[in-house]
C-alpha positions in Angstrom: 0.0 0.0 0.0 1.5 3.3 -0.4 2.6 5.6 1.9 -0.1 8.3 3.4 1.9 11.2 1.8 1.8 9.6 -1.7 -1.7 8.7 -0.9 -2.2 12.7 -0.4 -0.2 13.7 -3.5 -1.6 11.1 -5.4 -5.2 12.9 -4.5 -7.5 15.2 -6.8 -8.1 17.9 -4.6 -11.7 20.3 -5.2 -11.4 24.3 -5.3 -12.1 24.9 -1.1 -15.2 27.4 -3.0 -16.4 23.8 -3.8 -16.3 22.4 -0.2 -17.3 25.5 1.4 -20.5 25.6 -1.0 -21.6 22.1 0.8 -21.4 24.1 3.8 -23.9 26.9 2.7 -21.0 29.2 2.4 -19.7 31.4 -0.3 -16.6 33.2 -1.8 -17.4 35.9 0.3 -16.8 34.0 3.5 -13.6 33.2 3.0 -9.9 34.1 2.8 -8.2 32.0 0.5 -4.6 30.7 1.1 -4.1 29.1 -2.1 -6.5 27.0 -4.5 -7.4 24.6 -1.9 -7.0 26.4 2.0 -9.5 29.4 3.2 -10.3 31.2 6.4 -13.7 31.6 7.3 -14.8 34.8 8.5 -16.3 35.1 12.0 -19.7 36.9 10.7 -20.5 33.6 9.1 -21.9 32.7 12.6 -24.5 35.4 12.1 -25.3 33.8 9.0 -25.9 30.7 9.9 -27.6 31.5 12.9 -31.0 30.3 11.7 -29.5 26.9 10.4 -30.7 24.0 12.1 -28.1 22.4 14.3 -26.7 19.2 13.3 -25.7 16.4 15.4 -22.9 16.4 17.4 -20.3 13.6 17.6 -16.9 13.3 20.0 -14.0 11.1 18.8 -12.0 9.9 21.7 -10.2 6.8 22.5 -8.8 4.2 25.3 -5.6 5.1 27.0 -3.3 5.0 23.6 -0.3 3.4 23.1 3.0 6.0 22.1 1.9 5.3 18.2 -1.9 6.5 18.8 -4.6 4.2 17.8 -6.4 6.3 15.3 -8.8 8.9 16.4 -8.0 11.7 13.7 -7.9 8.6 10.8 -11.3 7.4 12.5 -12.7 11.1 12.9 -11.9 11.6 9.1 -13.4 8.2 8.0 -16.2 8.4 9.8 -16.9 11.6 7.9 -16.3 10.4 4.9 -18.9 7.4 5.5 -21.9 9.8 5.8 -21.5 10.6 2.2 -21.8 7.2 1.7 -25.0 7.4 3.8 -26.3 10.5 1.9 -25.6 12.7 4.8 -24.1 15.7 5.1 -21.0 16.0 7.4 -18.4 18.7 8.4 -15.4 17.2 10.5 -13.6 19.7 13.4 -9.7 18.6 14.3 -6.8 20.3 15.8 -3.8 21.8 13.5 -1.0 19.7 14.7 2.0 20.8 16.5 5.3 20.8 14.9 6.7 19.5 17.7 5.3 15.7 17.3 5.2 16.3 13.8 8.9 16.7 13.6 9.5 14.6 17.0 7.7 11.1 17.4 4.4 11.1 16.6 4.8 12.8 12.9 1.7 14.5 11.6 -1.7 14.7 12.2 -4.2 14.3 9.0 -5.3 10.9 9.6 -3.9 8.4 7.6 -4.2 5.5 4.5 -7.2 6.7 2.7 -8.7 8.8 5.7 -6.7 12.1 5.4 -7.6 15.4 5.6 -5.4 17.4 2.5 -3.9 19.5 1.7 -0.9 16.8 3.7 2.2 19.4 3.7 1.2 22.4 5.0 -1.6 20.8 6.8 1.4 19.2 9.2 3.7 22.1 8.6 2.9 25.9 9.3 -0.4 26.2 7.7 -2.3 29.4 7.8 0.5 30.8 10.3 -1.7 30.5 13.3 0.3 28.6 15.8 3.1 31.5 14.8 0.6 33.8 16.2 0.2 32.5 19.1 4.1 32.3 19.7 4.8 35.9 18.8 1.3 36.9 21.1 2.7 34.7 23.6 6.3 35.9 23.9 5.2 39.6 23.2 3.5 39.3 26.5 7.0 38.1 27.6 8.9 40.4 26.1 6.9 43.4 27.5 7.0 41.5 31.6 10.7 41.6 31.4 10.7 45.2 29.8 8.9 46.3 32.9 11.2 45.4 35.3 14.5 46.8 33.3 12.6 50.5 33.3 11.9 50.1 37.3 9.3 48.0 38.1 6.1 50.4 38.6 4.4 47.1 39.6 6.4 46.3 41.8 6.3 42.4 40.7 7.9 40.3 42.8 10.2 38.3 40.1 10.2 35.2 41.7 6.1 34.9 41.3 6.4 35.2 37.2 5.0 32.4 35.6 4.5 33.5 32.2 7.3 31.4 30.3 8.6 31.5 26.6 7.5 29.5 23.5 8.8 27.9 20.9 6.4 25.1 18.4 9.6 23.0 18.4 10.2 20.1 20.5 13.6 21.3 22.6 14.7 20.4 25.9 17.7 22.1 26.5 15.0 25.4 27.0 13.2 23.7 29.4 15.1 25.4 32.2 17.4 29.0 31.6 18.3 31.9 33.0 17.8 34.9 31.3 19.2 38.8 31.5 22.4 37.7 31.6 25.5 40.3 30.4 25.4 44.1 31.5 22.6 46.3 32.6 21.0 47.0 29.2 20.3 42.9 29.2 18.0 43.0 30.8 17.4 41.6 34.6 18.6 38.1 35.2 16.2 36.0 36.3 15.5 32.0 35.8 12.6 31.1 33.3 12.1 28.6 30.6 10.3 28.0 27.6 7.2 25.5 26.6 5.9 24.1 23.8 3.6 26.8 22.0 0.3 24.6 22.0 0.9 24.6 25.9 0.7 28.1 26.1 -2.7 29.6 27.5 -2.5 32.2 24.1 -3.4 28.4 22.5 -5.6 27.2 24.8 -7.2 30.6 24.5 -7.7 30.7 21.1 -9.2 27.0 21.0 -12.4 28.7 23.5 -13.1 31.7 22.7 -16.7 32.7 21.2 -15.2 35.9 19.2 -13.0 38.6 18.8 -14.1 40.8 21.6 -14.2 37.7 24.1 -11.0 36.9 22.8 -9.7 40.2 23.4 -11.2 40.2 27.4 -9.5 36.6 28.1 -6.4 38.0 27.1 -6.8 40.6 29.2 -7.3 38.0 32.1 -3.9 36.2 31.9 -2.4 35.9 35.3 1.6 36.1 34.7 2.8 37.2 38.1 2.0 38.7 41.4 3.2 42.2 42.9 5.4 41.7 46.4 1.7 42.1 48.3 0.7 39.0 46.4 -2.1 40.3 44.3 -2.3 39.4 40.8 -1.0 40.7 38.0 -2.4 40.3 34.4 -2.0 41.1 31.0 -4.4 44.4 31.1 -2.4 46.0 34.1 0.8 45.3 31.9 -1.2 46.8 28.9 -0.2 43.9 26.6 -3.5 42.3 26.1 -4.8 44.9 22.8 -1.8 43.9 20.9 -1.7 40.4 21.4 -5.0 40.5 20.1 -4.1 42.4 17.0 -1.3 39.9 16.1 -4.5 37.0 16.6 -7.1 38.9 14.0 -6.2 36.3 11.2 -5.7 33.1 13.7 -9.2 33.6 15.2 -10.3 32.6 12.0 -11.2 28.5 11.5 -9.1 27.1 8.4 -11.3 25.0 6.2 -9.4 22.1 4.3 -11.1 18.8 2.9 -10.6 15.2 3.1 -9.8 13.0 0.5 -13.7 12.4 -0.3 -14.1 15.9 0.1 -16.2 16.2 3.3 -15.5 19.5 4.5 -12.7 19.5 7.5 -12.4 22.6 10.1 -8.9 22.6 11.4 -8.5 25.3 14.2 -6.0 25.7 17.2 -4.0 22.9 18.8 -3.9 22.6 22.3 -2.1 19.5 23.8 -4.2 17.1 26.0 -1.9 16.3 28.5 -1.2 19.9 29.3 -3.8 21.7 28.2 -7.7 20.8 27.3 -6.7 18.8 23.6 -9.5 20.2 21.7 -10.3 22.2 18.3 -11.8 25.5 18.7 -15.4 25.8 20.0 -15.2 28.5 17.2 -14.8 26.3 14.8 -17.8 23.8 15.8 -20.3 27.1 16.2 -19.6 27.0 12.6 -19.6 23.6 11.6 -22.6 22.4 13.9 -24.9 24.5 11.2 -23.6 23.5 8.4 -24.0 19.8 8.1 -26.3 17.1 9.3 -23.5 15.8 11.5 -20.2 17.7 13.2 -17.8 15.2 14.1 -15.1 16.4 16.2 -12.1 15.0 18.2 -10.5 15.2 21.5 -6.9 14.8 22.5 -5.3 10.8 23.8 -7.8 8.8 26.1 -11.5 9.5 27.1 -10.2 10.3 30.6 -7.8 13.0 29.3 -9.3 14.7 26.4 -13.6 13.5 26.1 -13.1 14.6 29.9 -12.0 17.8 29.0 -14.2 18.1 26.6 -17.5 17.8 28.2 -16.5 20.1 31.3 -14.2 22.7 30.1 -15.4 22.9 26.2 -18.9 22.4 26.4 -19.3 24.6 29.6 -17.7 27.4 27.2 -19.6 26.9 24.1 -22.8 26.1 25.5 -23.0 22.7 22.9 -24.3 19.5 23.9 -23.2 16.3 22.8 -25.2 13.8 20.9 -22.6 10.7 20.9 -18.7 9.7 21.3 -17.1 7.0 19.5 -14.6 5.3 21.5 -11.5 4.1 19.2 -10.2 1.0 20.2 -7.5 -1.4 18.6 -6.1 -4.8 19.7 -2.6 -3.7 20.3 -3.3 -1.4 22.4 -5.8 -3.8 24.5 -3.0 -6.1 24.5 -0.6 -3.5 25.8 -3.1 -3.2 28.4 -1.7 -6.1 30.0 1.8 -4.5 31.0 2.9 -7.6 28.9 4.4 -6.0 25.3 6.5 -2.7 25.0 5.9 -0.7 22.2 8.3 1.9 21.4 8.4 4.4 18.6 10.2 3.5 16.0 11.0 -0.5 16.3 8.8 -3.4 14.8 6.0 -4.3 17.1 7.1 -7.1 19.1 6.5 -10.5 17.2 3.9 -12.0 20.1 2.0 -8.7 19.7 0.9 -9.9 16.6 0.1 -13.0 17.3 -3.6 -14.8 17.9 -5.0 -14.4 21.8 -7.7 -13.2 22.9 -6.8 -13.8 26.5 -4.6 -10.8 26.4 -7.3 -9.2 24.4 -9.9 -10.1 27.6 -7.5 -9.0 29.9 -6.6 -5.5 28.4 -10.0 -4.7 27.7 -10.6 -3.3 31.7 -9.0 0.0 30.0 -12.4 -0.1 27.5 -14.9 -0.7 29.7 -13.2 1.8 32.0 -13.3 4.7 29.1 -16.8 3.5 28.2 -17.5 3.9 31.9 -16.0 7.3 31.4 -18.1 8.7 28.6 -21.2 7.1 30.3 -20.6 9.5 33.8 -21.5 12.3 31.3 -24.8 11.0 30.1 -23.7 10.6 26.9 -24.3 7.3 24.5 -20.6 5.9 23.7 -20.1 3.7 20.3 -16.5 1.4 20.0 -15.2 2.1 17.1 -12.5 -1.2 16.2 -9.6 0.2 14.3 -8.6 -2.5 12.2 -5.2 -3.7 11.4 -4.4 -6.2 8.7 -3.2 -8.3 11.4 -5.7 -8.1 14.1 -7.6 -11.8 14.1 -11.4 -11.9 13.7 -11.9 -13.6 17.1 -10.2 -10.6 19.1 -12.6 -8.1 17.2 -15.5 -10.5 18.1 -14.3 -10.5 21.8 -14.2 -7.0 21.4 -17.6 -6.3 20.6 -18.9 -8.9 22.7 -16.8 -6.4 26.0 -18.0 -3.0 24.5 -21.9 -4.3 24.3 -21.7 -5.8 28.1 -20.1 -2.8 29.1 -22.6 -0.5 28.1 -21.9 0.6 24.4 -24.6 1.3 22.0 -22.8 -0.7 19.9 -19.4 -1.5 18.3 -18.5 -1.7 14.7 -15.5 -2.7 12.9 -14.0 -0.3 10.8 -11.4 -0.4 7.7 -11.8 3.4 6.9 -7.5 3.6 7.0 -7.7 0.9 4.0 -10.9 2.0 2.5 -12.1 5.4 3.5 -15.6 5.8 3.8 -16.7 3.1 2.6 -14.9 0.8 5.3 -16.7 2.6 8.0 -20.5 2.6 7.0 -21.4 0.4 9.3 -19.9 2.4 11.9 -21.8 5.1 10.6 -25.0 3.9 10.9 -24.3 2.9 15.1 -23.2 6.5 15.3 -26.2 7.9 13.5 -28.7 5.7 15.9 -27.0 6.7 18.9 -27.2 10.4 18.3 -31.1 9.4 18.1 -31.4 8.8 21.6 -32.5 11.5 24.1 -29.5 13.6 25.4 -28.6 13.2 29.0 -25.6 14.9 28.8 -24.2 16.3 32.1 -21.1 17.8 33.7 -19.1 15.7 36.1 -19.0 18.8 39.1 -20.6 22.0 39.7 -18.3 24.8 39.7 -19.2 26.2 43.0 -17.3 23.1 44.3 -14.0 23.7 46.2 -11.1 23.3 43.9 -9.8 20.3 45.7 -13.5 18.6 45.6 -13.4 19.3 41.9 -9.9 17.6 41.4 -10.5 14.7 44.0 -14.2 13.8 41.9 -12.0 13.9 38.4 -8.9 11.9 40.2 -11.7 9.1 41.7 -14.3 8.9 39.4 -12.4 9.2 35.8 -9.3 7.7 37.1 -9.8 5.1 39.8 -7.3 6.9 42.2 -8.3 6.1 46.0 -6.8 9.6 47.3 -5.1 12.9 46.2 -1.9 13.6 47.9 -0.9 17.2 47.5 2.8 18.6 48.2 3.3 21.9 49.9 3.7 24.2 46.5 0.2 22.9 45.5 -1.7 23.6 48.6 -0.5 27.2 48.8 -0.9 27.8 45.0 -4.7 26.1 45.6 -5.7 28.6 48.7 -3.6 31.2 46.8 -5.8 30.8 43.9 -9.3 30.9 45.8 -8.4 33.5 47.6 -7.5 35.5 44.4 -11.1 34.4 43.3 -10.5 31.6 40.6 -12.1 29.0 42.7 -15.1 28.9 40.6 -13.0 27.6 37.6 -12.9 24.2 35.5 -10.5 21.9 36.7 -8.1 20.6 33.6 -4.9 18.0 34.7 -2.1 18.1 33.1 -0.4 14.3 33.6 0.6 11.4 31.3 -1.4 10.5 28.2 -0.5 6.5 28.7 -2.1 5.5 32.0 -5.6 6.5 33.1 -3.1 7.3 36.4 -0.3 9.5 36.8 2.2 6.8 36.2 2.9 5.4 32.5 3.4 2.3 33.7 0.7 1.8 35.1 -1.4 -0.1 32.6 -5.2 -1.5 32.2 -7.4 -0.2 34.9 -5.4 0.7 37.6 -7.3 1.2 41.5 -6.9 1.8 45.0 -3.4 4.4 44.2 -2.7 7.8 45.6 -3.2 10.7 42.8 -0.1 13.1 43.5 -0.5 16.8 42.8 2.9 18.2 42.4 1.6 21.9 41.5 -1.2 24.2 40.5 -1.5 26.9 37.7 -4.2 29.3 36.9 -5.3 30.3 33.1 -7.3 32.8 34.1 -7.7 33.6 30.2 -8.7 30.3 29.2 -10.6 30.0 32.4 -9.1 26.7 33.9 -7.0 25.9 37.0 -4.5 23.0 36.2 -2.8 21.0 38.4 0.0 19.2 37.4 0.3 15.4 38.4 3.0 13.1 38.8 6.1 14.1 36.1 4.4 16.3 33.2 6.4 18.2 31.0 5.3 21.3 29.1 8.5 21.1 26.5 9.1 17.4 25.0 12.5 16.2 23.9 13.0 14.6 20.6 14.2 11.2 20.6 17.3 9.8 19.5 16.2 9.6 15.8 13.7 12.3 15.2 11.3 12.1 12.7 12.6 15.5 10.9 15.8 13.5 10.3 13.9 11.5 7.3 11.6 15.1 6.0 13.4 16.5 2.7 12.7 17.1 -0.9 13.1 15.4 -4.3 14.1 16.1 -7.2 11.0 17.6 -8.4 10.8 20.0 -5.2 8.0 17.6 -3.6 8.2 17.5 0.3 9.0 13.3 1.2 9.4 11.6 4.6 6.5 13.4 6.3 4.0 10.9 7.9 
């Protein structure tokens, strides 16, 4: 089979006036970026205010091995099936970071014959919006450090800055420096670092606000710092916030793309999971939601990271309620379940892996019925989508489906949409399209007049399985620090690993009956979330030892090869 980027260039790609038009929008609503990219303007949303709302669908997942199990490739096949249905549907993603895409991971279209394309600049820069949000980002920074060369009239106290640098590269020597150094017009030394810019709360920003003026009040909101007396300090008292809207006026817009069967894909912000909430822009789904019969959207690694996320930080925001989630499974990742195979980035699967047993399939499966158990707390109806490989064995998938139904799925499908795009995940289609059928009961999993620490014990114990929360020192002076500043009333969103439903990678399946540890808590007052920080969570990755950048280059022809 060939490679997904000669699957892309091998494509025949529509005009994007073509794609929009399924939409109910015209030339007039867009900014193009070429024959085949366009930015939608934000009065579109006016427009389509007396559209009928479609339904609205979550892709997330089971805890995922490092190689991802499919949600984007699933999320674009089963748009590309409702065509096949003779429904209309619009599909909502993230734009990847360059970090993964350069790193381990590589890009983020999907992948075999579910793709969203353009490929290139789809996994590369884009439309320029995550360079945006870098130069708002470290404009803010710029400006903090400017203050206290010219005397401090804030008198900040510069140990309390927590605004950081950022960079869209993956880069670990910037984790941890110490700026200002050399003579007095330097600057004044102090120690910072840098993070990845889809961890920065510009990103996660971006992904929820409802327009430009809301954009323009969270950004007045940040929290960078507190003054000596320990009162906040944001980006409106350092006057910062106007102009870091002005460099967002273009990256507020959603970018419209299409998929290789030319269902219209919405690609809009990028913030990660495990740091951040690790969803597309409720922007971008205001939009989409009226312009098809179905919006699919996707959230970040496992149900208990990103679908959590989701339903109470991203749906409290955009006022949305979800219809259905499909929950992608595979059987390597079940199998990994079992603490039995290492998978690692870059090497052959292990050779048992591969091989025929459904015990291990049986076994692993306590992460599924967990994540279904997950959705389910929400009230909303969860389908298992099975992510077939060619050598998965038909009585795994059977075993399976057999789990997902006595678990509490409305149903579960398999699904060969990465061999044979839409057509390969009709059937999954259809369970999705009767699920959304049944009455909503969707609901939050806390209220947010809840203590901070009762809405971060109820995430840790009841999406988790943790028995306790243990909380060092830095954490429970950050937490009363943080109520008594008034952002008690926030969202909770935890930042820790992506590969355990815990805080500890290695702990696989289902893990009970552990302590939760909180090692620190952040405000984005912008974004409106507290996060606290569990276990060993980095906001800058490291590339490994072979990068994926080493294999990205160009022929002979000036075509881009290596991506994936």
């Amino acid at each position: 089979m060939p490679t997904d980027l000669e699957i892309a260039q091998a494509a025949e790609l529509r005009p994007i006036e073509e794609i929009a038009d399924q939409m109910g929008l015209c030339a007039e609503d867009l900014d193009l970026y070429g024959r085949y990219i366009a930015k939608i303007h934000l009065d579109v949303l006016e427009k389509l205010a007396k559209h009928p709302q479609g339904k609205y669908i979550l892709v997330t997942a089971i805890t995922p091995t490092p190689l991802g199990e499919g949600k984007t490739t699933t999320t674009v096949g089963l748009g590309q099936a409702f065509k096949h249905l003779g429904k209309r549907a619009v599909i909502a993603i993230r734009q990847p970071s360059m970090g993964p895409t350069f790193g381990i991971k590589g890009g983020a279209a999907g992948g075999g014959y579910s793709q969203v394309v353009p490929m290139e600049p789809f996994n590369l820069h884009l439309t320029g919006d995550i360079h945006a949000v870098t130069a708002a980002n470290n404009l803010l920074a710029a400006m903090i450090d400017n203050h206290l060369h010219h005397g401090n009239a804030l008198n900040v106290d510069p140990f309390s800055i927590t605004w950081r640098r950022v960079v869209d590269i993956s880069d670990r020597a910037l984790r941890h420096i110490v700026i200002g150094l050399g003579g007095k017009s330097d600057g004044i030394p102090r120690e910072t670092g840098f993070d990845i810019a889809v961890a920065s709360e510009v990103m996660a920003i971006l992904a929820l606000t409802t327009g430009l003026h809301d954009l323009r009040q969270r950004l007045g909101r940040i929290v960078w710092g507190y003054t000596r007396d320990k009162t906040p300090l944001t980006a409106e008292d350092i006057k910062a916030a106007g102009a870091m809207t002005v460099l967002l006026m273009e990256a507020i817009k959603p970018n419209l793309l299409q998929t290789l069967e030319h269902t219209p894909a919405l690609v809009h912000a990028g913030p990660f999971a495990n740091i951040a909430h690790g969803n597309s822009s409720i922007l971008a789904d205001l939009i989409g939601i009226r312009c098809g019969d179905y919006l699919i959207t996707e959230a970040g690694f496992g149900a208990d990271i990103g679908a959590e996320k989701f339903f109470n930080i991203k749906c409290r925001y955009s006022g949305l309620t979800p219809n259905a989630a499909v929950l992608v499974v595979t059987v390597r990742a079940l199998k990994a379940h079992t603490g039995r195979y290492r998978i690692v980035p870059g090497k052959p699967l292990p050779p048992e892996l591969l091989e025929k047993n459904v015990a291990d399939v049986e076994a692993g499966a306590l992460n599924m019925i967990k994540q279904i158990e997950n959705v389910r707390k929400h009230g909303v109806p969860v389908v298992v989508a099975i992510n077939k490989f060619p050598t998965d064995h038909v009585e795994e998938l059977q075993a399976i489906q057999r789990i997902a139904v006595e678990a509490g799925a409305h149903g579960a499908a398999v699904a060969t949409h990465w061999a044979e795009g839409g057509r390969g995940a009709v059937a999954l289609a259809e369970m999705v399209a009767d699920a959304t059928d049944q009455a909503s009961e969707f609901r939050f999993l806390y209220p947010l007049d809840w203590p901070i620490k009762k809405k971060i014990e109820t995430i840790a114990r009841e999406i988790y399985g943790a028995a306790e929360v243990v909380y060092e020192p830095r954490a429970e002076r950050q937490i009363r620090r943080y109520e008594a500043s008034g952002f008690g009333n926030l969202p909770i969103c935890i930042a820790k690993t992506h590969l355990s439903l815990s805080h500890d990678p290695q702990l696989k399946g289902a893990p009970t009956g552990y302590s939760f540890p909180i090692t620190d808590v952040r405000v984005a007052a912008g974004a409106g979330f507290v996060y606290p920080l569990a276990g060993d969570i980095r906001t800058m990755p490291g590339l490994p030892k072979h990068p994926a950048a080493e294999r990205v280059d160009i022929d002979e022809q000036g075509r881009v090869v290596g991506l994936f």
